[in-house]
C-alpha positions in Angstrom: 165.7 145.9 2.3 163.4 146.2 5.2 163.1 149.1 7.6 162.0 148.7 11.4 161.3 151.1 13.9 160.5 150.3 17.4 158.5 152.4 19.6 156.9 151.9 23.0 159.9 151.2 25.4 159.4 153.3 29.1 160.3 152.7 32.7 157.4 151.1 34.6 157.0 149.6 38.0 157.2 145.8 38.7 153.7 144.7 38.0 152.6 147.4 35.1 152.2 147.0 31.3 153.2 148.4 28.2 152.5 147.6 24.5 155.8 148.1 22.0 155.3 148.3 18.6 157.1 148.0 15.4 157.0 149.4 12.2 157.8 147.5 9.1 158.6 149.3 5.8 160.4 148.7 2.4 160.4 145.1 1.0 157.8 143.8 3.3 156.4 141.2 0.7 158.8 138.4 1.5 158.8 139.1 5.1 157.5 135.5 6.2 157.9 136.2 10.2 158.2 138.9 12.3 159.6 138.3 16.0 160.6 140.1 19.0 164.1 139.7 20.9 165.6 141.3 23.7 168.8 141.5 25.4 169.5 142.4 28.6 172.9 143.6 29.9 175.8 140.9 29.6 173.4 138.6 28.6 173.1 137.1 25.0 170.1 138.1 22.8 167.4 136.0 23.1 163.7 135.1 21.6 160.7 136.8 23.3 157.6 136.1 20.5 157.3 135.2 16.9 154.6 135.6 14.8 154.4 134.1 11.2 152.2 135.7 8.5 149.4 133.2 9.0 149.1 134.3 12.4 150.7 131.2 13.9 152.7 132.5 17.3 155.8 131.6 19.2 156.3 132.0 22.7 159.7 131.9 25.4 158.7 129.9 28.1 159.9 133.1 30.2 157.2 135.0 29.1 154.5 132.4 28.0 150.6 133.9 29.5 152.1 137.4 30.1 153.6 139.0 26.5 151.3 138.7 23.7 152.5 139.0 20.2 150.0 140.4 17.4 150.0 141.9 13.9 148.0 144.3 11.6 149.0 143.1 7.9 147.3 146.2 6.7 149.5 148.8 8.4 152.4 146.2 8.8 153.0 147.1 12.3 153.6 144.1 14.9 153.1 144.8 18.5 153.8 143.3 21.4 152.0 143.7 24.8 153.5 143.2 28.0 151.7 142.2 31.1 152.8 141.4 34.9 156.5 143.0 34.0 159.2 141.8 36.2 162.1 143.5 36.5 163.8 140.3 34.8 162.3 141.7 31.6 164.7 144.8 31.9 166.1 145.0 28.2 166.8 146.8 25.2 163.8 145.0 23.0 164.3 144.2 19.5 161.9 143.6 16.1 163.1 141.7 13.8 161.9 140.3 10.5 162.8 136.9 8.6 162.0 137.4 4.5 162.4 134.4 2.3 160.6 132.8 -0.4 160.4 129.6 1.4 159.3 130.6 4.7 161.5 129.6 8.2 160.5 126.3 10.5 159.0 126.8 13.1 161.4 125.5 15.3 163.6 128.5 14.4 161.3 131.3 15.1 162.9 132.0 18.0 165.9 131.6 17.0 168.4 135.2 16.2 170.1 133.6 13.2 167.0 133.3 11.5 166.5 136.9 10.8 167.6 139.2 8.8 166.5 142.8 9.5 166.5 143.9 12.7 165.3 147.7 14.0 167.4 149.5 16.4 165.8 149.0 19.9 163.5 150.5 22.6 164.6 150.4 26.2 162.2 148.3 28.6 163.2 149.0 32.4 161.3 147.7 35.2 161.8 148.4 38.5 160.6 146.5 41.9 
């Protein structure tokens, strides 16, 4: 089993940043890929970032030059910063973590299925 715990979510003007992070504990040694999803109100969950242990990094096109995803192996926290918020970007954010001997392709990073722990969720709102 793998524990997360977001942190980071506010309200913040159209325009403003924040960074959210995540904090990964338990059975961590598997964990392959750790990703970031949100979902916004009557609207399916989707992929924001992906990040795979050898650093390689998944973007939605939504958010591609804006959110950056990172991670520090050491503390086994993954963050994600958020610049030029829109209020678009309104949405209960989500880590997530994929563990698997085998790894996942990368065409599935961004994909919900894919994982299999998930943390509970820190509200983003951004207002115009």
């Amino acid at each position: 089993q793998v524990q997360l715990v977001e942190s980071g979510g506010d309200s913040v003007q159209a325009g403003g940043s924040l960074i959210l992070s995540c904090a990964l504990s338990g059975d961590t040694y598997n964990t392959k890929v750790k990703a970031w999803f949100r979902q916004a109100p009557g609207k399916e969950r989707e992929g924001v970032a992906a990040i795979y242990i050898g650093g390689s990094k998944y973007y939605a096109d939504s958010v591609k030059g804006r959110f950056t995803i990172s991670q520090d192996n050491f503390s086994n926290t993954v963050y994600l910063r958020m610049n030029s918020l829109k209020p678009d970007d309104t949405a209960v954010y989500y880590c997530a973590a994929h563990n698997s001997v085998w790894g996942l392709a990368e065409g599935w990073a961004l994909t919900s299925s894919s994982y299999h722990y998930w943390g509970q969720g820190t509200q983003v709102t951004v207002s115009s």
